[in-house]
C-alpha positions as CSV (number, residue, x, y, z in Angstrom):
1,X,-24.7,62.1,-3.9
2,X,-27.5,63.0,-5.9
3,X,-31.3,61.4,-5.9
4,X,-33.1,61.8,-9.4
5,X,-36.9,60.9,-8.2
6,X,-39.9,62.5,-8.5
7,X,-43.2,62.7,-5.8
8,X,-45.1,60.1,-7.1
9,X,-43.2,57.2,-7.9
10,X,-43.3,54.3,-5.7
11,X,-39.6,53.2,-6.8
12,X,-38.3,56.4,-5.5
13,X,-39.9,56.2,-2.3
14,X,-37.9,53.1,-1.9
15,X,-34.6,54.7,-2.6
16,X,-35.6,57.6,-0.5
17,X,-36.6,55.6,2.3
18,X,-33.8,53.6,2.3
19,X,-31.3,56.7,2.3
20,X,-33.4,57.8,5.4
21,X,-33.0,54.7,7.3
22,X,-29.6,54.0,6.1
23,X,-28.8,57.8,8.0
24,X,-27.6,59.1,4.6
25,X,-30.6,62.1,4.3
26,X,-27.3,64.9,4.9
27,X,-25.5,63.0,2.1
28,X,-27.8,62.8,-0.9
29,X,-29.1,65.9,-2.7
30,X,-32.7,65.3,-4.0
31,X,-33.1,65.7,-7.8
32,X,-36.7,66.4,-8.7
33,X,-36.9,65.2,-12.3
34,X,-39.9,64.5,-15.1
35,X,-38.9,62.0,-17.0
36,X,-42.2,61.7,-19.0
37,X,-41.2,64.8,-20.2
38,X,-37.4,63.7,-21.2
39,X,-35.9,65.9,-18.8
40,X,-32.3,66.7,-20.5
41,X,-30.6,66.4,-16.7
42,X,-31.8,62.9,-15.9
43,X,-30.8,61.9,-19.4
44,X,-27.3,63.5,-19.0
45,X,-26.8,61.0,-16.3
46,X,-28.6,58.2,-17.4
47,X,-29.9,56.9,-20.5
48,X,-33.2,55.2,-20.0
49,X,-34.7,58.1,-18.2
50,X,-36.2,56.4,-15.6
51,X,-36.2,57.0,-11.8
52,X,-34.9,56.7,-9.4
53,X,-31.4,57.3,-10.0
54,X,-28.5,57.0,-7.7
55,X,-25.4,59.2,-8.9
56,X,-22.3,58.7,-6.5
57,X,-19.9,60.5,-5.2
58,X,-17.9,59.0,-7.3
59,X,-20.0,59.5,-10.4
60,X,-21.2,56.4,-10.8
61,X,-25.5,56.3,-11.5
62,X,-27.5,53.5,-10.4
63,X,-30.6,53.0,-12.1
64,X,-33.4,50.7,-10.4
65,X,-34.3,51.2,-6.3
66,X,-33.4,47.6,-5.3
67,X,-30.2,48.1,-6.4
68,X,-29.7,51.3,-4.8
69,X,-31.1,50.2,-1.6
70,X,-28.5,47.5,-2.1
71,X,-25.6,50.3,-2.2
72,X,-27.0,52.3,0.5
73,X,-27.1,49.6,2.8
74,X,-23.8,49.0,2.0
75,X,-22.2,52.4,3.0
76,X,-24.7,53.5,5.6
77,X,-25.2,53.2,8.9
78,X,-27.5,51.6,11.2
79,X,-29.0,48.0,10.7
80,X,-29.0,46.3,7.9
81,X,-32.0,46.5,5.3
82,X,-31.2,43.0,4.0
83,X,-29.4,41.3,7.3
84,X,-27.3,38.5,6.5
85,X,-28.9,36.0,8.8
86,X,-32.6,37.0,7.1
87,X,-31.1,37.5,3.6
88,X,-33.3,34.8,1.9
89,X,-36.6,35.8,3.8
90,X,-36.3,39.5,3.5
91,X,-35.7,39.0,-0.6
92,X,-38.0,36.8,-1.0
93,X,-40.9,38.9,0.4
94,X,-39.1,41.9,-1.1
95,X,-39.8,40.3,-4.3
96,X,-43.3,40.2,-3.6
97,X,-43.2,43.9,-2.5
98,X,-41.5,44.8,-5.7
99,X,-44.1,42.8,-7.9
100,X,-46.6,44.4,-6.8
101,X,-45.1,47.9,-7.2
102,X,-44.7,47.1,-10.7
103,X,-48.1,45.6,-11.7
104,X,-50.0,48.9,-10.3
105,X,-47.4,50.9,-12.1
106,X,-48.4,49.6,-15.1
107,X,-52.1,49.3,-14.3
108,X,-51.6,53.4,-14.0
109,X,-49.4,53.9,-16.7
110,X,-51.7,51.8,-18.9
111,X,-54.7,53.7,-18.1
112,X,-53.3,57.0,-18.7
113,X,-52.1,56.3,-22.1
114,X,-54.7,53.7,-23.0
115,X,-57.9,54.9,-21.3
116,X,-60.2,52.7,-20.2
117,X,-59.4,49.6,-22.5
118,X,-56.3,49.2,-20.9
119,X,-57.6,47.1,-18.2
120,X,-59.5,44.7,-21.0
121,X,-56.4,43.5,-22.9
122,X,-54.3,40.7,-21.9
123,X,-51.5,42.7,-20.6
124,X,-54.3,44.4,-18.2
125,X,-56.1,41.4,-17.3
126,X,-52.6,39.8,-16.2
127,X,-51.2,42.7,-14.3
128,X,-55.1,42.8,-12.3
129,X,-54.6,39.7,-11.4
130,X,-51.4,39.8,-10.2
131,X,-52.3,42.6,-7.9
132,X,-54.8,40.2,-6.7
133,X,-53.3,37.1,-6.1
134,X,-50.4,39.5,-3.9
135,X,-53.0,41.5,-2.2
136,X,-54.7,38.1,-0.5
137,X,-51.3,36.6,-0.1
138,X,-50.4,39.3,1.8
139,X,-53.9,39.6,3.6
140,X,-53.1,35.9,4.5
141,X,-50.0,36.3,5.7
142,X,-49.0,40.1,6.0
143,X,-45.1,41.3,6.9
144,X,-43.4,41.2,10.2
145,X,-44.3,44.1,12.4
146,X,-42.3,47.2,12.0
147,X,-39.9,47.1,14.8
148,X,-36.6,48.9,16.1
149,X,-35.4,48.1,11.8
150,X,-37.5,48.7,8.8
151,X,-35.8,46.0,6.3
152,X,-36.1,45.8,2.6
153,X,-39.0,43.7,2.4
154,X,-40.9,45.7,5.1
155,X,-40.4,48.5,3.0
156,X,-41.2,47.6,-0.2
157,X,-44.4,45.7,0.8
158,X,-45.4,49.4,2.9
159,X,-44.9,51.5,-0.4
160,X,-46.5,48.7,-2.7
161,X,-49.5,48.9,-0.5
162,X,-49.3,52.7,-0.2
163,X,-49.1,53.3,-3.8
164,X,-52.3,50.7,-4.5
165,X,-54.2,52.7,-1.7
166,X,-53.0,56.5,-3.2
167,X,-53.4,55.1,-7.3
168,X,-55.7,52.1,-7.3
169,X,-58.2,52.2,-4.2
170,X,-60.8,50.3,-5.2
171,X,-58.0,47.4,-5.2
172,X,-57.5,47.8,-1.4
173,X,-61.3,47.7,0.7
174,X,-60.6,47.8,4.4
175,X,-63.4,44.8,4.8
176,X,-61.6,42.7,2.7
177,X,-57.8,43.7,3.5
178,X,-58.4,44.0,7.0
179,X,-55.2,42.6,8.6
180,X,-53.6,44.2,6.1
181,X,-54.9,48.0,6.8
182,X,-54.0,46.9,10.4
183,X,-50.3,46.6,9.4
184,X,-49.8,49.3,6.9
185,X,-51.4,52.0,9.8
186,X,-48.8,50.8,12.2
187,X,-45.9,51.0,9.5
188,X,-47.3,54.2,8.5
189,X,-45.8,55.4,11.9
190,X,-42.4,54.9,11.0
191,X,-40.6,58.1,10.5
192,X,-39.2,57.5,7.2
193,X,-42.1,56.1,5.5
194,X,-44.4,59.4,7.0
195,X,-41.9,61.5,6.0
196,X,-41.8,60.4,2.1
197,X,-46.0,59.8,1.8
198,X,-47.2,60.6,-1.9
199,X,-48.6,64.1,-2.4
C-alpha cells in the first residue's frame, strides 16, 4: 500500500497514526507529496489532489483520513480504533476532533493566501469561533486518558490540538487550557503520536 501525505498536514497524521496503531507501518510505503504544487503523482492516483491518500493493494485510493482510518481498522491488527461497543461515543467525539482539524486548516490556509484580512471576513470570524467554542468544550470535558488503545476520537482530538499548538498558538494558552495541556502531554507519550509530531 501506498500513503500520499505530506509533514505538515494534520489529516495525514491521522492516517499515519492510525496505520501505526493498526500494526500496518511494514505494509504501507509513505508517499511524500505537495499537492499545493499539483504534484503529477498524487493526481495520477487521485483527482482532487488532496491528502492523505490511501492506494491499496488492490489499487483502489481512498481520499479523506476518517475513511482510511476506517479501512485500516478493518484489516489491521490490534484493538479496534472505533470498538463496536463505543462506536457512538468514539464518533461522536471524533467528530469534534475532526472539526476542529478543519477550522484551523482553514484559519492557516486562509491566512496564507489572504493575509491578514482573512481572519475579518465572515468565513474567518466563523471558523475562530468554532475553534473556540471546541477548545472550551474540550477544556470542560477533555478525552478519555490514553490507555493500553489509542481509539479514533483519542486520536483525532491529540492531532487537532497538536496542530492548533504547532499553527495557531496563541489559540491554545496553558492558563486557560489547562486540563487540556494536562492531557495532550500525557497523549504525547504514545508511541505513534511521538513518532508522527509535525516538523
Amino acid at each position: 500500500m501506498q500513503l500520499f501525505l505530506n509533514a505538515t498536514s494534520p489529516f495525514a497524521r491521522v492516517a499515519r497514526i492510525a496505520a501505526l496503531e493498526k500494526g500496518l507501518a511494514e505494509r504501507v510505503q509513505l508517499v511524500w507529496s505537495a499537492p499545493w504544487n499539483h504534484d503529477p503523482v498524487l493526481l495520477a492516483v487521485h483527482p482532487q489532489l488532496r491528502i492523505p491518500v490511501l492506494v491499496t493493494d488492490e489499487g483502489q485510493a481512498i481520499a479523506e483520513s476518517l475513511l482510511i482510518a476506517q479501512y485500516l481498522d478493518q484489516i489491521g491488527t490490534g484493538p479496534a480504533l472505533v470498538p463496536p461497543t463505543q462506536c457512538a461515543a468514539v464518533l461522536a467525539q471524533a467528530s469534534v476532533g475532526y472539526g476542529m482539524m478543519e477550522a484551523a486548516f482553514a484559519v492557516v490556509i486562509a491566512r496564507k493566501y489572504q493575509g491578514a484580512e482573512a481572519d475579518a471576513s465572515v468565513l474567518g470570524q466563523r471558523r475562530l469561533a468554532a475553534l473556540g467554542r471546541t477548545l472550551a468544550q474540550l477544556e470542560q470535558t477533555p478525552p478519555r486518558p490514553v490507555g493500553a488503545d489509542f481509539t479514533l476520537d483519542q486520536i483525532t482530538v491529540a492531532v487537532g490540538l497538536e496542530y492548533v499548538r504547532f499553527r495557531l498558538p496563541a489559540l491554545l494558552p496553558a492558563e486557560t487550557t489547562p486540563r487540556l495541556h494536562a492531557w495532550l502531554e500525557a497523549a504525547r507519550q504514545r508511541p505513534s503520536l511521538h513518532a508522527t509530531r509535525f516538523e
